[in-house]
Every structure is written in structure tokens, then in C-alpha cells.
Backbone bond lengths (Angstrom), bond angles and torsions (degrees), N, CA, C in turn:
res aa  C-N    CA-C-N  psi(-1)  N-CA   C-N-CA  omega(-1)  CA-C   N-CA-C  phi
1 X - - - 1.460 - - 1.528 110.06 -
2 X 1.200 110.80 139.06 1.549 123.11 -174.23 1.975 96.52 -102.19
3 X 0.868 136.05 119.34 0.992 130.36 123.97 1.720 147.42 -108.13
4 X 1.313 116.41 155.92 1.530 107.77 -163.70 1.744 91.10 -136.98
5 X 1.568 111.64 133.62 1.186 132.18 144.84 1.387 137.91 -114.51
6 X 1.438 94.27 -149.46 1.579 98.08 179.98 1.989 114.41 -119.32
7 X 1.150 123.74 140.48 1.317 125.12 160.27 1.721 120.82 -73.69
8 X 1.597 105.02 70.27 1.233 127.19 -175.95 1.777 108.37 118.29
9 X 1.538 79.45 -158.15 1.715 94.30 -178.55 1.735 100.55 -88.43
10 X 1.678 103.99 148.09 1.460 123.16 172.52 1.311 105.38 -42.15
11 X 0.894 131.52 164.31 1.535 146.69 167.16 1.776 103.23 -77.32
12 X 1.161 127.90 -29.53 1.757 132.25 171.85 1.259 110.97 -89.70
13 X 1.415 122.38 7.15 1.841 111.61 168.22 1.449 100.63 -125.60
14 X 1.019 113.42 177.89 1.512 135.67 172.18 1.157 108.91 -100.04
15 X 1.274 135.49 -83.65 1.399 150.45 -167.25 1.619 119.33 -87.27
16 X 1.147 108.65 143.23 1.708 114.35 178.06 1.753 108.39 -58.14
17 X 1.407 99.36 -26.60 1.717 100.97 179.23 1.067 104.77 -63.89
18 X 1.729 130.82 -52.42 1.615 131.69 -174.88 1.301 116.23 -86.15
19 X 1.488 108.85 8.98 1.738 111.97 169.38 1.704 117.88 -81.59
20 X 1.263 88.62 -39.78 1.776 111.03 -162.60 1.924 88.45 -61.21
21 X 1.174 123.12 -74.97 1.423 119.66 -160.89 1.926 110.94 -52.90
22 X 1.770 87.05 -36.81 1.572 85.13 -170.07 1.776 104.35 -73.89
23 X 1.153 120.65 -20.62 1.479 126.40 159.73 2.104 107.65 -40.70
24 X 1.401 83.08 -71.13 1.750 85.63 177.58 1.549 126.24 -45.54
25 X 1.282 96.34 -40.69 2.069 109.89 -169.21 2.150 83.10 -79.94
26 X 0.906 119.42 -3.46 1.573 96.72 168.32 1.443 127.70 -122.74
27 X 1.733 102.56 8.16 1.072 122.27 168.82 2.041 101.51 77.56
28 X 1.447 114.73 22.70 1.601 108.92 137.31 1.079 138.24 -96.34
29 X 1.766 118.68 142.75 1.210 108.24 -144.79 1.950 98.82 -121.86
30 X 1.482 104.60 27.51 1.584 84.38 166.52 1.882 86.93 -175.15
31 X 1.555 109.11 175.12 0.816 119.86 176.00 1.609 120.50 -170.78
32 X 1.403 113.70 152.35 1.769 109.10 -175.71 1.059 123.77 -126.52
33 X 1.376 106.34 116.24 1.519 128.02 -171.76 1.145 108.32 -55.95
34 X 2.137 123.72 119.28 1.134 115.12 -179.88 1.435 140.57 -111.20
35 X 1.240 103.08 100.51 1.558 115.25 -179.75 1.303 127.40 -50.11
36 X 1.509 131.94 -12.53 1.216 133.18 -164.89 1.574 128.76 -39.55
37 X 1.605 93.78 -37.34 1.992 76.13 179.92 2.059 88.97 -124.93
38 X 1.514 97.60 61.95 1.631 97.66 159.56 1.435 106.39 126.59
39 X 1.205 114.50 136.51 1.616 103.69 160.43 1.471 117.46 -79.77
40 X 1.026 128.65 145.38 1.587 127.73 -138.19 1.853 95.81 -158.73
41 X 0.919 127.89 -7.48 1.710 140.87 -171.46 1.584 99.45 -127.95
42 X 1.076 106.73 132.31 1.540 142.12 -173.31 1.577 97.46 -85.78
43 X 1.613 113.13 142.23 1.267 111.15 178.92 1.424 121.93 -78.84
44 X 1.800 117.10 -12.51 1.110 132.76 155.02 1.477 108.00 -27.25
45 X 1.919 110.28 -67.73 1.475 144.97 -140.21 1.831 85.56 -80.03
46 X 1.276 111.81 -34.17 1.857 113.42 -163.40 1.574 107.94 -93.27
47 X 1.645 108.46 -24.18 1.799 115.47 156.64 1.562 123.11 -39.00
48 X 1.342 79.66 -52.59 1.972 96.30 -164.69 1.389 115.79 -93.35
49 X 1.545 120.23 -13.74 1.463 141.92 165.38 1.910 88.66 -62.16
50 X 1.109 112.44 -48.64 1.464 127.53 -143.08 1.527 89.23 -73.01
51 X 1.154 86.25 -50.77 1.938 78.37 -167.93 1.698 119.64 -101.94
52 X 1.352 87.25 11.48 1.841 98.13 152.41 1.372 120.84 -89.84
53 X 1.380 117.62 -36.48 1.213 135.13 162.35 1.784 104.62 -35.74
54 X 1.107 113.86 -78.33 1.243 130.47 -169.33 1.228 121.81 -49.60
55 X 1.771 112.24 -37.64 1.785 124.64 173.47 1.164 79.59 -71.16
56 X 1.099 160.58 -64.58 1.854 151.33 -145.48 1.235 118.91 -83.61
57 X 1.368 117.58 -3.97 1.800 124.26 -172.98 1.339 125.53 51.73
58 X 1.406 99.21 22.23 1.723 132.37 166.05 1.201 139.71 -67.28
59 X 1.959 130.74 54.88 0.879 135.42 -157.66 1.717 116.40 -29.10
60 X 1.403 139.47 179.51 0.915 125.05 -174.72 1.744 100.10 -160.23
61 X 1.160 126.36 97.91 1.942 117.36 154.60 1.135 120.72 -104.91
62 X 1.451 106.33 -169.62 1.650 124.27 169.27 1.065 96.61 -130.52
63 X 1.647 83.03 149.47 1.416 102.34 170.86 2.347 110.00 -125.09
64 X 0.964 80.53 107.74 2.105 88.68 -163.16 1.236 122.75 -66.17
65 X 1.039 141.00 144.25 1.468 152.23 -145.27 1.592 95.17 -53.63
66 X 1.710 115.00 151.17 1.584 118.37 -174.78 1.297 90.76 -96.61
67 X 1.278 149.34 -12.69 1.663 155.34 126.29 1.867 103.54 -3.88
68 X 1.058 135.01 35.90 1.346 127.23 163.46 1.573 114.70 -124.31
69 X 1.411 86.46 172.34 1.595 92.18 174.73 1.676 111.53 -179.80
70 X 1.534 103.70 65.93 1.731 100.92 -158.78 1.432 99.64 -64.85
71 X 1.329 123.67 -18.62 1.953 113.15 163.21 1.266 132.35 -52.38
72 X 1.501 110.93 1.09 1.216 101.08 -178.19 1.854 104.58 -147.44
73 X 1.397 79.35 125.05 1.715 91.79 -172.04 1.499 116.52 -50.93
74 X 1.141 117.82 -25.74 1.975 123.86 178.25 1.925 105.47 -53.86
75 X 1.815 94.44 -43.86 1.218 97.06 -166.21 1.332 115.08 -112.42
76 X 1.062 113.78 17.06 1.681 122.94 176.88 1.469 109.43 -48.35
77 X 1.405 108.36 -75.01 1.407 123.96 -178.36 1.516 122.77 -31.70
78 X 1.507 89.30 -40.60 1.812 99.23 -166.04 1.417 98.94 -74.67
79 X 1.579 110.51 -40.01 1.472 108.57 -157.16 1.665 104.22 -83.64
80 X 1.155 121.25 -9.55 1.850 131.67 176.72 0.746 87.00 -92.22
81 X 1.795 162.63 3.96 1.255 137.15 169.41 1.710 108.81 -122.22
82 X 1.828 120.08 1.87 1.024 126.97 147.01 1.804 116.28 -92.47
83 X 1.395 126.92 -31.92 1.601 100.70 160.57 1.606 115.45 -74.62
84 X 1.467 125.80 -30.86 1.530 109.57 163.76 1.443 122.72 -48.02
85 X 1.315 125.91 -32.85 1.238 133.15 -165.98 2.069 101.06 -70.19
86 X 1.219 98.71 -42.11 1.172 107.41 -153.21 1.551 94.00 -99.15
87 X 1.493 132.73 -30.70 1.366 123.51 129.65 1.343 128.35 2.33
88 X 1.774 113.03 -82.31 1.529 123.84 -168.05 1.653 106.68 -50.23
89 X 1.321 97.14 -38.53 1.738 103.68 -179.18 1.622 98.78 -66.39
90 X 0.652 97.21 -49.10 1.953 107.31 -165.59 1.232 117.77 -55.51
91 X 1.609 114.39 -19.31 1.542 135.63 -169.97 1.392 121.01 -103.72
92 X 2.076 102.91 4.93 1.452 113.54 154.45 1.528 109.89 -95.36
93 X 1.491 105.20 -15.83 1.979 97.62 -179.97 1.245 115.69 -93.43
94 X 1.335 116.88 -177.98 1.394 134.81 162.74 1.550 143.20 -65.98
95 X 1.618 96.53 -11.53 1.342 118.18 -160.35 1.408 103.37 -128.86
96 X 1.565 127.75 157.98 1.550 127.78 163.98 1.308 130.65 -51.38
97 X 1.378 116.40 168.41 1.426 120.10 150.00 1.164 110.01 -74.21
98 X 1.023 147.86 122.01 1.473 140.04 155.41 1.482 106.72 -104.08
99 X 1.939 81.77 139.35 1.693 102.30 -157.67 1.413 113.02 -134.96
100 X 1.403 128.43 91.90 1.922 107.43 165.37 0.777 121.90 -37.86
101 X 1.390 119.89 133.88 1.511 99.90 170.29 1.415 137.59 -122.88
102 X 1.511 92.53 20.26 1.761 97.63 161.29 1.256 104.43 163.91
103 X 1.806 112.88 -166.68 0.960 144.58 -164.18 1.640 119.09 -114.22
104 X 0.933 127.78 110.71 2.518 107.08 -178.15 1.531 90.64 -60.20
105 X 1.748 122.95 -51.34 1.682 81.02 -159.60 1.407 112.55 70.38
106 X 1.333 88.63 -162.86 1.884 105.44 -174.31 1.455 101.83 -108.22
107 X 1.546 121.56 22.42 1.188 112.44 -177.32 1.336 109.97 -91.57
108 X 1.304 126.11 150.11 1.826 129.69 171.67 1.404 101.95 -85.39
109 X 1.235 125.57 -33.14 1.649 131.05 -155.06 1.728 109.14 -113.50
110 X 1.445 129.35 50.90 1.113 130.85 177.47 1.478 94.74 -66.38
111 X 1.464 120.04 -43.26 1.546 112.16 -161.14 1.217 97.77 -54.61
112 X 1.392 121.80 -84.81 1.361 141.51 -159.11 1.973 104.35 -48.02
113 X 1.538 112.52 -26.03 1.227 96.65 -173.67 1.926 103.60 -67.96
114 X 1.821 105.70 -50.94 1.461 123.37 171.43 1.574 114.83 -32.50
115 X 1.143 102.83 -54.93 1.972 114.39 164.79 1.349 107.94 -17.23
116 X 1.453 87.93 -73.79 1.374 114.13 -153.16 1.400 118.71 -67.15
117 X 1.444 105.07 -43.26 1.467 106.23 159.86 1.304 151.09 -91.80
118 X 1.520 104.70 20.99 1.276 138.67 -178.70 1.207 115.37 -95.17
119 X 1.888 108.38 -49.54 1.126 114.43 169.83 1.816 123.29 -65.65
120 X 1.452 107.92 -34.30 1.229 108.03 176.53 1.767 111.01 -68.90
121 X 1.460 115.73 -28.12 1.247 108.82 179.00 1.660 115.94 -77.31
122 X 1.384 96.44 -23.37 2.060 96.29 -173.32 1.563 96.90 -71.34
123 X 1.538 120.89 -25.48 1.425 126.70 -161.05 1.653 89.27 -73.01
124 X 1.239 150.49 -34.97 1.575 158.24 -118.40 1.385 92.48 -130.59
125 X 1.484 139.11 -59.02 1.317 142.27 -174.86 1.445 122.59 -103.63
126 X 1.008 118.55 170.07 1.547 135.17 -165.07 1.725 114.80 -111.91
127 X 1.611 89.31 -42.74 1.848 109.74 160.57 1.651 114.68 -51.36
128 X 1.312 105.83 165.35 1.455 111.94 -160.62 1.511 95.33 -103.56
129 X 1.479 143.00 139.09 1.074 147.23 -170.68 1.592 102.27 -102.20
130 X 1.402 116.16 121.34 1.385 110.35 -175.66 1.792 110.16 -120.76
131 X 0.639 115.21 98.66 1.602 136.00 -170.09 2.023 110.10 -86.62
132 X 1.499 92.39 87.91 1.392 101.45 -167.13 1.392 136.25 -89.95
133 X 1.450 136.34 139.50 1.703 125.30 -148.67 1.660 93.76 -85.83
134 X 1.571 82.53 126.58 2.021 90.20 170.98 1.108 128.13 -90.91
135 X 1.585 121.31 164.64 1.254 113.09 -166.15 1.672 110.17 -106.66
136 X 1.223 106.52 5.33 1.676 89.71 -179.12 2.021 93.45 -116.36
137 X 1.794 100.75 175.60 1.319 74.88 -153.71 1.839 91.51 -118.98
138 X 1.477 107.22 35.64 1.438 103.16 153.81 1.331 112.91 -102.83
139 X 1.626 118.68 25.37 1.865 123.24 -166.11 1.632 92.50 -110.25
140 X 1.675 96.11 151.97 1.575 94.76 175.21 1.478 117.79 -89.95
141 X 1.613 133.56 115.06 1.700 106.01 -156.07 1.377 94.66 158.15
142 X 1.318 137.13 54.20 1.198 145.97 152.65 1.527 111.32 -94.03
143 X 1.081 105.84 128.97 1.512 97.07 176.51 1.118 129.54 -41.91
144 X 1.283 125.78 -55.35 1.345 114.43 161.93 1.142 152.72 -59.25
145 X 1.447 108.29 10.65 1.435 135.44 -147.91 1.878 77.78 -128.63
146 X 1.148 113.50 -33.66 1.970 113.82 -168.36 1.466 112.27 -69.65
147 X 1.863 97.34 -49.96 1.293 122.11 -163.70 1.294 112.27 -44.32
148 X 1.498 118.59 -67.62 1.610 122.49 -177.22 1.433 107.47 -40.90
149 X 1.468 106.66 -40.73 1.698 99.21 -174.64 1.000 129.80 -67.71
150 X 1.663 112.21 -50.98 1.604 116.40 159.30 1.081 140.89 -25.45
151 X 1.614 107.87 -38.13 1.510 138.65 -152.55 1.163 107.43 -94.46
152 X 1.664 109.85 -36.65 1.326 120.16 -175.08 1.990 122.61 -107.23
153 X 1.713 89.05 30.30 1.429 102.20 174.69 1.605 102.80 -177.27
154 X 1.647 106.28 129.08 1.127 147.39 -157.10 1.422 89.82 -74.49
155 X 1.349 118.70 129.66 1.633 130.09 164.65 1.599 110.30 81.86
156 X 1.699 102.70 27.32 1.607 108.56 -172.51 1.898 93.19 -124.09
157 X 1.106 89.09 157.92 1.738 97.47 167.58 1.624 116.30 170.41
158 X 1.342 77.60 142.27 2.231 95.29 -174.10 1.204 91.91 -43.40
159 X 1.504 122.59 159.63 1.132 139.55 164.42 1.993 95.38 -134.51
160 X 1.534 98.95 129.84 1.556 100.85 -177.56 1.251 121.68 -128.91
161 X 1.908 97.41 130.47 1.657 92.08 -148.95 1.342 82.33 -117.07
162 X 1.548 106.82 110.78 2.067 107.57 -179.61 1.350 109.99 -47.05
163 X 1.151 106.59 -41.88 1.657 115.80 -169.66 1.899 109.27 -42.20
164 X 0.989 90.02 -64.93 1.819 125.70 171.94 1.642 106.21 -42.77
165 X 0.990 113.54 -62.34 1.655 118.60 167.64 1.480 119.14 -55.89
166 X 1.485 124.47 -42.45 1.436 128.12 -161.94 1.697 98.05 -85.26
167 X 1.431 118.98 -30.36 1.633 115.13 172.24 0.857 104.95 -82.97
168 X 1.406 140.31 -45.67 1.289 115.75 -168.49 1.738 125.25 -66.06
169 X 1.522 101.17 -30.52 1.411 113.75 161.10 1.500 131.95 -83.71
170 X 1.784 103.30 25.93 1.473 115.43 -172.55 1.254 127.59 33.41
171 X 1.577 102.75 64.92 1.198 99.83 168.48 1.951 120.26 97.67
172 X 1.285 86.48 -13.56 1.860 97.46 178.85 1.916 111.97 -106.99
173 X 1.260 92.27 150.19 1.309 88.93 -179.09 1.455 110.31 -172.74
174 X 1.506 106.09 136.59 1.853 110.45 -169.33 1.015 91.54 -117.70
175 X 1.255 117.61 122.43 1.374 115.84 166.06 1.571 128.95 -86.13
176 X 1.395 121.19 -26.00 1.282 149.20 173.96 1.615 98.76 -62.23
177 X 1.799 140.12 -47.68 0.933 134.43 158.35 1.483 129.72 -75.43
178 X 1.290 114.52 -0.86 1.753 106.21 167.79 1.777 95.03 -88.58
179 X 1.642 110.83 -51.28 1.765 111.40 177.43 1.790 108.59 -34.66
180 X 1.224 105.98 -42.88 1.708 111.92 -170.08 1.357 102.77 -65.73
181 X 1.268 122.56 -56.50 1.288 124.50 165.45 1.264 131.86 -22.47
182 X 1.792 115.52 -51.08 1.650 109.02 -174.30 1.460 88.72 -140.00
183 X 0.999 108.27 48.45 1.804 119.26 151.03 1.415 93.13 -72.51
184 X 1.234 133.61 -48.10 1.968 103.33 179.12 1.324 113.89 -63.45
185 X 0.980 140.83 32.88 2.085 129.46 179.58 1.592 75.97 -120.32
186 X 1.179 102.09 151.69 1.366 142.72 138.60 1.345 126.27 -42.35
187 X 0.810 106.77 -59.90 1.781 118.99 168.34 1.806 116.84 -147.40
188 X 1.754 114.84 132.51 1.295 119.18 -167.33 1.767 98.25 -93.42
189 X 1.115 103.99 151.01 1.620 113.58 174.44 1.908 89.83 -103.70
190 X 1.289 100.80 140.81 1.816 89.64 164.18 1.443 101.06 -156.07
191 X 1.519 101.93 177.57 1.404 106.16 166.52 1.424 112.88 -128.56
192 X 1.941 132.24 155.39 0.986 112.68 146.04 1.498 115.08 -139.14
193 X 0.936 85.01 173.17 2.021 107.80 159.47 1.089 144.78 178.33
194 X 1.275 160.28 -134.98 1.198 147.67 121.62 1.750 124.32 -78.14
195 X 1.346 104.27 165.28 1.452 92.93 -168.19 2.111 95.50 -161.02
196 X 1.174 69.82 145.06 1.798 97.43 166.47 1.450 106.13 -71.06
197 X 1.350 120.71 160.42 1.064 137.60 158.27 1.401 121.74 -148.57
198 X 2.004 115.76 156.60 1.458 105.68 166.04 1.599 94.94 -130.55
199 X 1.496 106.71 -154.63 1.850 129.39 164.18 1.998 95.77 -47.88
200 X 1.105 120.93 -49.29 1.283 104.27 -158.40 2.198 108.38 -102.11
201 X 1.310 83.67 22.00 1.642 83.81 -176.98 1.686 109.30 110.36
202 X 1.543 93.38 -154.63 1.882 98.18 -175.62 1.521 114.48 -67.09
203 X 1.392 96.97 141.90 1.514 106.90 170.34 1.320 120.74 -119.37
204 X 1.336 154.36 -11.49 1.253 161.46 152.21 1.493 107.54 -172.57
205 X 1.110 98.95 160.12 2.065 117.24 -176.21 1.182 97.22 -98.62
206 X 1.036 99.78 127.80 1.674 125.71 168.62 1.133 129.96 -96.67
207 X 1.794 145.98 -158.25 1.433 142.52 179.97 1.491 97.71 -94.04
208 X 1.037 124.55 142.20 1.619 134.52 164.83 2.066 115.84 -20.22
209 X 1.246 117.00 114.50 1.366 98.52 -179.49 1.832 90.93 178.56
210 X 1.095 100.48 -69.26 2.235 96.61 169.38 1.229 97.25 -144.40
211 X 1.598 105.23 128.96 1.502 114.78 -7.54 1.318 133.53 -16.07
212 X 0.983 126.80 -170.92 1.819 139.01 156.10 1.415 110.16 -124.36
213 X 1.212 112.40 79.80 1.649 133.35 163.18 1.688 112.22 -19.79
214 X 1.064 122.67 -47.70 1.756 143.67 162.45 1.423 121.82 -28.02
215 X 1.075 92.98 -86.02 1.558 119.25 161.23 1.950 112.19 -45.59
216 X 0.832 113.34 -46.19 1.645 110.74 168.14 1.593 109.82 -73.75
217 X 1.368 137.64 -51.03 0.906 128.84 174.59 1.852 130.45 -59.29
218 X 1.444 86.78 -23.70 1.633 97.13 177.21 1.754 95.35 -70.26
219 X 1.192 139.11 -29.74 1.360 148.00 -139.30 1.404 99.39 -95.22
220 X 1.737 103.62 -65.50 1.466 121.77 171.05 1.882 108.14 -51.31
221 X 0.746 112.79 -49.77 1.573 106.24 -172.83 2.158 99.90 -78.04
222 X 0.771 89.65 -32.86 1.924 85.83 -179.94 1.978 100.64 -59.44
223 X 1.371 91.67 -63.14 1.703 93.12 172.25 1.383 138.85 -60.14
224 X 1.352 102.84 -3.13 1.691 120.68 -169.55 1.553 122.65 53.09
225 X 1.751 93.25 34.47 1.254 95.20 -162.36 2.195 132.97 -72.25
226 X 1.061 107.80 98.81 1.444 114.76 176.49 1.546 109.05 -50.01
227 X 1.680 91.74 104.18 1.415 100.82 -167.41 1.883 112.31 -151.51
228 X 1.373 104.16 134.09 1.919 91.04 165.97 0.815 98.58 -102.65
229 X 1.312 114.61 153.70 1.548 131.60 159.50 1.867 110.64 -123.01
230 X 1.336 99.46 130.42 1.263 118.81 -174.46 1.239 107.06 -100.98
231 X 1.678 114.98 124.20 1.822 100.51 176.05 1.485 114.65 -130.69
232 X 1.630 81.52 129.14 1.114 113.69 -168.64 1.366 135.39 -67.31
233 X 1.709 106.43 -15.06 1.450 140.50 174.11 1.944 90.53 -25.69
234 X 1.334 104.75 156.85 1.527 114.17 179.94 1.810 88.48 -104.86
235 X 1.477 130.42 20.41 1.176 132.95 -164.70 2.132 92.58 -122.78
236 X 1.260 103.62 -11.77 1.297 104.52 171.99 1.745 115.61 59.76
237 X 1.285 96.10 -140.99 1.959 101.89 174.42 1.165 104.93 -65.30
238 X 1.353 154.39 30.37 1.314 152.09 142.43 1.645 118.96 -76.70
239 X 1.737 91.09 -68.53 1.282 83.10 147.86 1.703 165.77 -34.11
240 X 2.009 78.42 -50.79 1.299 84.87 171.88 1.572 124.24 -54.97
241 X 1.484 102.14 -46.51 1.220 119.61 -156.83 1.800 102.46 -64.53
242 X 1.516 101.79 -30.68 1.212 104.90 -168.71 1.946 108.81 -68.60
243 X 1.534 103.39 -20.62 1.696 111.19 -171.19 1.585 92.99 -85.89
244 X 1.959 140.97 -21.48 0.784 134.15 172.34 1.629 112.12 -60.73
245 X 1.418 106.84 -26.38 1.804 100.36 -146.47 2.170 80.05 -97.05
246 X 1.350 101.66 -27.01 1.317 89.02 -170.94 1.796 96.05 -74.83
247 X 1.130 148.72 -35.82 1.196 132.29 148.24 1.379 143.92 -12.26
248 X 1.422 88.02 -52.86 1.537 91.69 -157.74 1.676 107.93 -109.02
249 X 1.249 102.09 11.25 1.789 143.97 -177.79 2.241 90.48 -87.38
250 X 1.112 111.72 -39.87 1.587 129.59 -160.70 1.552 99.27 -98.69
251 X 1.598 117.86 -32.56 1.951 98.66 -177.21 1.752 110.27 -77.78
């Protein structure tokens, strides 16, 4: 199953309550609640999100404050107690937290610090920890740089944001080798959109266009691949809708 949402609420609702149904009446099937500058929703408020979600067949994630930086020991603490936070919410939906998770800095040991605090966080929650590839290239979050970690702790998994991959590699992008990559999961969490780039990687997300949205969907449907896609377009449910029709334009 392919599904495609939105990174937040539509641009025509107000509230996550009047997002979720109007998601359904247009035939999108997920969406990610955005935490970025705070968790701000009560776990009361993420119960009943949760199980509206679910009467609607409305996948549901987080996405956790851009306030992190598990590379660096000053801010470790703070930033494991903003993806836990945003966790508890996350552990009424269907979908991950998805979390950057840092900065190199002057550190040698981003891996082992990320390890470490991944594992202590999967040990604390029930929610799925989604640890996502970044697009600029002083961030810690290359896929291959994710994989070992994921792999090597229970209730963790890449989250892959094409967008994020194609800037950081200026402009290049295989899609057939990121699919090869997490062909072992069960189901992929991802993101897309279009995106800017400079010398040092991503610079802001743009409307759907390069990537080439096309070309991934021909890929995803050849593989039968069970996958969300979150879009990230600053064009919102337009977008989305527009990566549905180019889909379903391809079966």
C-alpha cells in the first residue's frame, strides 16, 4: 500500500480534528503532526486525534521539535526529553516520531553518541523512533550513517526524506539504491518534495518538481512497495494530491 499525506494540517482546515476526515473525503491516507517549535497538544488531545485517525483510515506521526542535537552532550538531555515528549503523543498513532538528530560539530562520535540515545529512548517508549536522512551536510543523517543504528535497536527506523538525499548529493539521486537499502522493513515512513539546494547541501523545500516525483512512483509501484509518503511541498494538500494523481496516472 502506497500512501501519501501531508506534513501537518491542509491549508483549508484549521484543526487536526477537521484535517483527518477532510484527508479521507480526498482519498489521503496519512499525515504528520507537527511539533517543530514545541509540543503544544496534550496527550488527552493525541488519544482522541488517535482514534479519529483510525475510524478514518488516517495514518497518523510526529514529527519532534528541530530543537535537537543528540551530538552534543550540553544538549542531549534537553533534546531526549523533547522526542520523549513528542513520543507519548506519538504512541496513540500509527506512524513514528521522526527526529534529526544532530549536528558533527567537533564531535568524532556522533554515531555512538545517536546509539546511545536512541537506545535509551526506544527503552522509555512504545512509539517507533524514526531517525531521518538530512539534507545539509554538516547534519548527522545519511543513510548509511542511520542504518547501523536502526538495525542495531529495536523500535528504531530510517525515515527517508528524497528531498534530503537529492541536495545533499547536489542534485543526484538513485532511487533503486535508497529502495535496496530498506527493502528489509515492512513498511517505509518517508518524506517528499522539492527542494533548493547550495555548496553546503539543502536550503529550503519547495513545490514538487526535483526530485522527479515520476520516476519514484514508477519504482514504488514496480516493487509493491508499502510505503507513506509525507509531502513536504510548502504547497501542502495540493501537492499532495497532485503526487496522488501522478500515481494513480502510472497503475
Amino acid at each position: 500500500m502506497i500512501r501519501i499525506g501531508t506534513a501537518g494540517i491542509p491549508s483549508v482546515v484549521k484543526t487536526s480534528q477537521e484535517a483527518i476526515p477532510w484527508l479521507r473525503e480526498h482519498s489521503l491516507g496519512a499525515m504528520e503532526v507537527e511539533f517543530v517549535r514545541g509540543v503544544k497538544m496534550s496527550t488527552e488531545t493525541a488519544k482522541k486525534l488517535g482514534e479519529l485517525s483510525k475510524k478514518n483510515n488516517v495514518a497518523l506521526s510526529v514529527h519532534a521539535p528541530y530543537y535537537i542535537n543528540l551530538c552534543n552532550p550540553e544538549k542531549r538531555e534537553a533534546s531526549v526529553k523533547r522526542i520523549l515528549d513528542s513520543a507519548k503523543r506519538a504512541e496513540f498513532f500509527d506512524g513514528p516520531v521522526v527526529v534529526h538528530a544532530g549536528f558533527y560539530g567537533k564531535s568524532d562520535h556522533c554515531f555512538d553518541d545517536v546509539l546511545e540515545a536512541c537506545e535509551e529512548m526506544a527503552s522509555k517508549t512504545s512509539a517507533t523512533i524514526g531517525l531521518e536522512t538530512m539534507g545539509r551536510t554538516s547534519q548527522f543523517g545519511t543513510l548509511d550513517e542511520l542504518l547501523p543504528i536502526v538495525k542495531k535497536v529495536d523500535g528504531c527506523v530510517p525515515v527517508v526524506d528524497f528531498a534530503h538525499i537529492y541536495a545533499r548529493n547536489f542534485g543526484r539521486i538513485d532511487y533503486d539504491e535508497i529502495l535496496d537499502k530498506v527493502s528489509y522493513l515492512k513498511h517505509v515512513h518517508a518524506h517528499f518534495s522539492g527542494i533548493n539546494y547550495g555548496d553546503h547541501g539543502e536550503k529550503n523545500h519547495e513545490p514538487i518538481g526535483h526530485p522527479d516525483f515520476t520516476e519514484l512512483a514508477k519504482r514504488l509501484l514496480k516493487r509493491k512497495m508499502d510505503i507513506t509518503l509525507i509531502c513536504e511541498s510548502p504547497l501542502l494538500e495540493k501537492d499532495a494530491l497532485k503526487m496522488k494523481s501522478i500515481l494513480e496516472s502510472l497503475k
